[in-house]
C-alpha positions in Angstrom: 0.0 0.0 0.0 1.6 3.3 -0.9 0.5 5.8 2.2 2.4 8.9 1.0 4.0 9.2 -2.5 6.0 12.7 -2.6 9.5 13.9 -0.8 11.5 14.9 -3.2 9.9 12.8 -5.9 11.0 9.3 -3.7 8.7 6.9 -3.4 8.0 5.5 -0.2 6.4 2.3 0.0 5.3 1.6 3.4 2.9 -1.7 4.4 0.4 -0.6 7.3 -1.7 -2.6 9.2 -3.8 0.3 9.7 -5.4 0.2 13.2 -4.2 -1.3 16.4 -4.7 -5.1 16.9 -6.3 -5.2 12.9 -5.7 -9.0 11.7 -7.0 -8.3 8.2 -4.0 -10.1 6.1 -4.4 -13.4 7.7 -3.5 -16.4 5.1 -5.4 -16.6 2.2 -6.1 -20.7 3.2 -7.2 -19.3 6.9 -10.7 -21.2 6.9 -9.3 -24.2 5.3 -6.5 -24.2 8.1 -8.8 -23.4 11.3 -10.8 -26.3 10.0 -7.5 -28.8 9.7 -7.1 -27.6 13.5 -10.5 -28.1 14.6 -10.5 -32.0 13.1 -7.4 -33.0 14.1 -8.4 -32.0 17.9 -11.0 -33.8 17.5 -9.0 -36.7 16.4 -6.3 -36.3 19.3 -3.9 -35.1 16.7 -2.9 -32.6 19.2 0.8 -31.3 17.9 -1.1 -31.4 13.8 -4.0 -29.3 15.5 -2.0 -26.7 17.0 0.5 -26.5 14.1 -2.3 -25.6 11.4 -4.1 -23.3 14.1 -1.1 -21.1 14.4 -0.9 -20.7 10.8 -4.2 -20.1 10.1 -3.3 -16.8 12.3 -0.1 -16.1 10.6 -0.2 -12.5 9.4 1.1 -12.0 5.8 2.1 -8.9 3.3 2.3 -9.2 -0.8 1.8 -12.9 -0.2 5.0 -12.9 2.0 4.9 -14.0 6.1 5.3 -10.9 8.3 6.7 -13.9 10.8 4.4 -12.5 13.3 4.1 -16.3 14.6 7.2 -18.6 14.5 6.9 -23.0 14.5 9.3 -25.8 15.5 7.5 -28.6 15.0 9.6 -31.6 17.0 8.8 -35.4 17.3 7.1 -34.9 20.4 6.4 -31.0 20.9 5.9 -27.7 18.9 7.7 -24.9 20.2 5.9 -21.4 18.9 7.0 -17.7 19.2 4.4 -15.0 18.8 5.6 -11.5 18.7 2.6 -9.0 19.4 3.9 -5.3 19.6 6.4 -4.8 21.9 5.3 -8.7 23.4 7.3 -11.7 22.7 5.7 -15.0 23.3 7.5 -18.0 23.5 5.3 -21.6 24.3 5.9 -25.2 24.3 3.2 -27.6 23.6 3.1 -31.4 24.2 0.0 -33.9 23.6 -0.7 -32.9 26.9 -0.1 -29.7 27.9 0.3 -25.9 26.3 2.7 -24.0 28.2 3.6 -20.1 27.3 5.5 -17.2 28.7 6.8 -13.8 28.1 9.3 -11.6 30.6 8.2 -7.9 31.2 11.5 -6.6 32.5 14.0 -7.1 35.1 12.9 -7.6 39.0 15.4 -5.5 39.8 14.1 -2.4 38.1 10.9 -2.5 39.9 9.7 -0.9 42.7 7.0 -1.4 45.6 4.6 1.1 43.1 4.9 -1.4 39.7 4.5 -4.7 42.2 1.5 -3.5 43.2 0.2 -2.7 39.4 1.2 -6.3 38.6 -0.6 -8.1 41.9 -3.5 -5.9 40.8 -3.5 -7.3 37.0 -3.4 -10.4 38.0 -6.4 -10.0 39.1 -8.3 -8.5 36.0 -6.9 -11.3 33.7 -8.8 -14.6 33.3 -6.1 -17.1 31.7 -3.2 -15.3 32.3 -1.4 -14.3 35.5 2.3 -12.6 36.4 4.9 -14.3 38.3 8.4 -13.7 39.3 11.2 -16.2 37.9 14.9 -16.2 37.6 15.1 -12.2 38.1 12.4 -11.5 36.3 8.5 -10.8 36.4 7.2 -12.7 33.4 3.3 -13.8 32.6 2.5 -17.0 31.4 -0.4 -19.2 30.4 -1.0 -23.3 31.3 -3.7 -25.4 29.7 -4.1 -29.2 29.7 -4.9 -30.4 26.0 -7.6 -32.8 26.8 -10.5 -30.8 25.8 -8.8 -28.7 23.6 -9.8 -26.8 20.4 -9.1 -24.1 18.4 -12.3 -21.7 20.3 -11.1 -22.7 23.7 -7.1 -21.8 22.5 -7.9 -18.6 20.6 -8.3 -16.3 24.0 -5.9 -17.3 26.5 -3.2 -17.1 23.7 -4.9 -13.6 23.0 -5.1 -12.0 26.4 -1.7 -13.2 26.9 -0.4 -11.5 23.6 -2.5 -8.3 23.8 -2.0 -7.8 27.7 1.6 -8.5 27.6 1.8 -5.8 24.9 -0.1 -3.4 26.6 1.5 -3.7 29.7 5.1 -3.4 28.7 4.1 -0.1 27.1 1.9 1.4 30.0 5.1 0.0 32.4 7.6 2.2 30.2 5.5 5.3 29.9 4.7 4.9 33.8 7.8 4.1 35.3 11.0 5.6 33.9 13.9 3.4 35.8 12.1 -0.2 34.1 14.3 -2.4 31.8 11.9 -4.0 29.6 13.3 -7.3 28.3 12.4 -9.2 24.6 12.0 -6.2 22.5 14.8 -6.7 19.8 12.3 -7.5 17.5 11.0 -4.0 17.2 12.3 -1.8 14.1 12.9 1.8 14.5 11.0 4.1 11.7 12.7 5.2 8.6 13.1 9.1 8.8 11.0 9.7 6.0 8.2 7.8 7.6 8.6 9.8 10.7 8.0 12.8 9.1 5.1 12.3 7.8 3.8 11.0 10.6 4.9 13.8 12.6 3.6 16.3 10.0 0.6 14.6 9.9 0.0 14.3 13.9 1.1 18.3 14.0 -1.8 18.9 11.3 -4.2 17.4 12.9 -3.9 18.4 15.8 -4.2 22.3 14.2 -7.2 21.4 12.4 -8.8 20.6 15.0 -8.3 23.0 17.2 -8.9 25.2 14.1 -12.6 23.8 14.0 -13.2 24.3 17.3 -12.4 28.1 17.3 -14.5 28.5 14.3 -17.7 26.8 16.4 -21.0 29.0 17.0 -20.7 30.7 20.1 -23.8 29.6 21.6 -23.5 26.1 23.6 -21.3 23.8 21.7 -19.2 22.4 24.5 -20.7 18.3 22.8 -19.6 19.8 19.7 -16.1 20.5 20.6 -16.2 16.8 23.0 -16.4 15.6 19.3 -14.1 16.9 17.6 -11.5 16.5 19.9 -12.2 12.1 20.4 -12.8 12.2 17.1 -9.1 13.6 16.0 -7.9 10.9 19.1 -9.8 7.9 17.4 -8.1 9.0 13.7 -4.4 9.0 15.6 -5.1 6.0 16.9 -5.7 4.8 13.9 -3.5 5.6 11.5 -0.6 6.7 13.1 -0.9 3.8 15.8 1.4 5.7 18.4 3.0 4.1 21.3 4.1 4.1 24.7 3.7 7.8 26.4 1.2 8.9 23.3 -0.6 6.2 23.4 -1.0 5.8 27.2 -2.2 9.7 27.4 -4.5 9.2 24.3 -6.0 5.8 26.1 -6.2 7.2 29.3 -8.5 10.9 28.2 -10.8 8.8 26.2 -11.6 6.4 29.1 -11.9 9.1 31.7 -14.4 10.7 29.0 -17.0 7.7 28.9 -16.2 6.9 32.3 -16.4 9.6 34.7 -20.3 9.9 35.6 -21.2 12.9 36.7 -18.8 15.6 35.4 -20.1 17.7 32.7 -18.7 17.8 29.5 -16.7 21.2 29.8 -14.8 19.5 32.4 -14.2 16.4 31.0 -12.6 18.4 27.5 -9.9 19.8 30.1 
């Protein structure tokens, strides 16, 4: 997909998943695949079942694998790597067992403040839960393969891959002395694509307070609500910002549908 196509004449051709979490360039077999993976637990082919369930999520560009999920099929086990964000799952399965994990940071970097986030998250997740290990805090997922298929898989390995993500970003943008751990995999933006995502944030941003200046003077403090979640929403999704941006973008929109009560003038503040 060609996003921007000027800079001195250069051509930039960028691939973007446009939205945060968007799946929408799954394998063009995907169906065919789930349904492999939903016979063969049936059939107790449990290393087959899990193999063509993970590629049936494998995300792909121009026909090529983005590698977003990684498979070692051996005689008796599949080891798998996921890499969601700034997450990077690595799992283990047997015919009996499914057994993943992914490291947060260093135990050392932590303090009483981010131990106390982390017992209360535990409590919020339903499959997942964080643990301490060799130095580190990690979360990880267990599940014993006897009823397995590829519904009852799909969300544990999802709120591990989503919540992982998120929290290693709210834990960097929250707490500056935090060494988050597995994040090699993460590419830093070509200069030319950071400029016109920076130009492109700064314009926004104008416009919209643009619009809001040039609002009727009578009551229009929904009006001007609007505008301003509706420039958050379009960042969100195209620029897909992370860490500190992302947390502050996150965190106004939440307090603006959640915080009963307070009128809307305050809530723009």
């Amino acid at each position: 997909m060609n996003w921007f196509n000027f800079l001195n004449t250069k051509t930039i051709e960028l691939h973007h998943p446009f939205g945060r979490g968007i799946n929408a360039n799954l394998s063009p077999i995907e169906e065919e695949l789930f349904n492999k993976s939903y016979l063969a637990f049936e059939e107790r082919n449990i290393l087959d079942a899990y193999e063509y369930f993970f590629q049936s999520l494998e995300n792909f560009t121009d026909e090529e694998s983005n590698q977003n999920i990684i498979l070692n099929r051996e005689k008796d086990k599949l080891n798998f790597t996921i890499f969601q964000g700034t997450a990077e799952i690595i799992g283990t399965i047997t015919q009996e067992s499914l057994y993943a994990e992914a490291i947060v940071c260093t135990l050392e970097s932590t303090n009483v403040a981010l131990k106390r986030h982390i017992l209360d998250r535990n409590y919020q997740l339903t499959y997942a839960y964080y643990f301490i290990d060799a130095g580190y805090i990690k979360i990880k997922i267990y599940h014993d393969n006897t009823t397995m298929t590829p519904q009852k898989i799909f969300f544990p390995l999802r709120e591990i891959a989503l919540n992982t993500d998120f929290d290693k970003e709210y834990i960097q943008s929250e707490f500056d002395n935090v060494v988050l751990q597995d994040v090699s995999h993460l590419q830093t933006l070509q200069e030319d694509e950071l400029r016109i995502k920076y130009d492109f944030l700064n314009s926004s941003i104008e416009e919209a307070l643009t619009k809001i200046e040039n609002l009727p003077s009578n009551d229009n403090e929904a009006m001007q609500a609007f505008i301003l979640l509706n420039t958050f929403y379009m960042l969100d999704y195209l620029l897909v910002p992370h860490f500190t941006m992302y947390q502050k973008i996150s965190k106004k929109v939440q307090e603006y549908f959640t915080e009963a009560g307070i009128s809307i003038e305050a809530k723009k503040q």
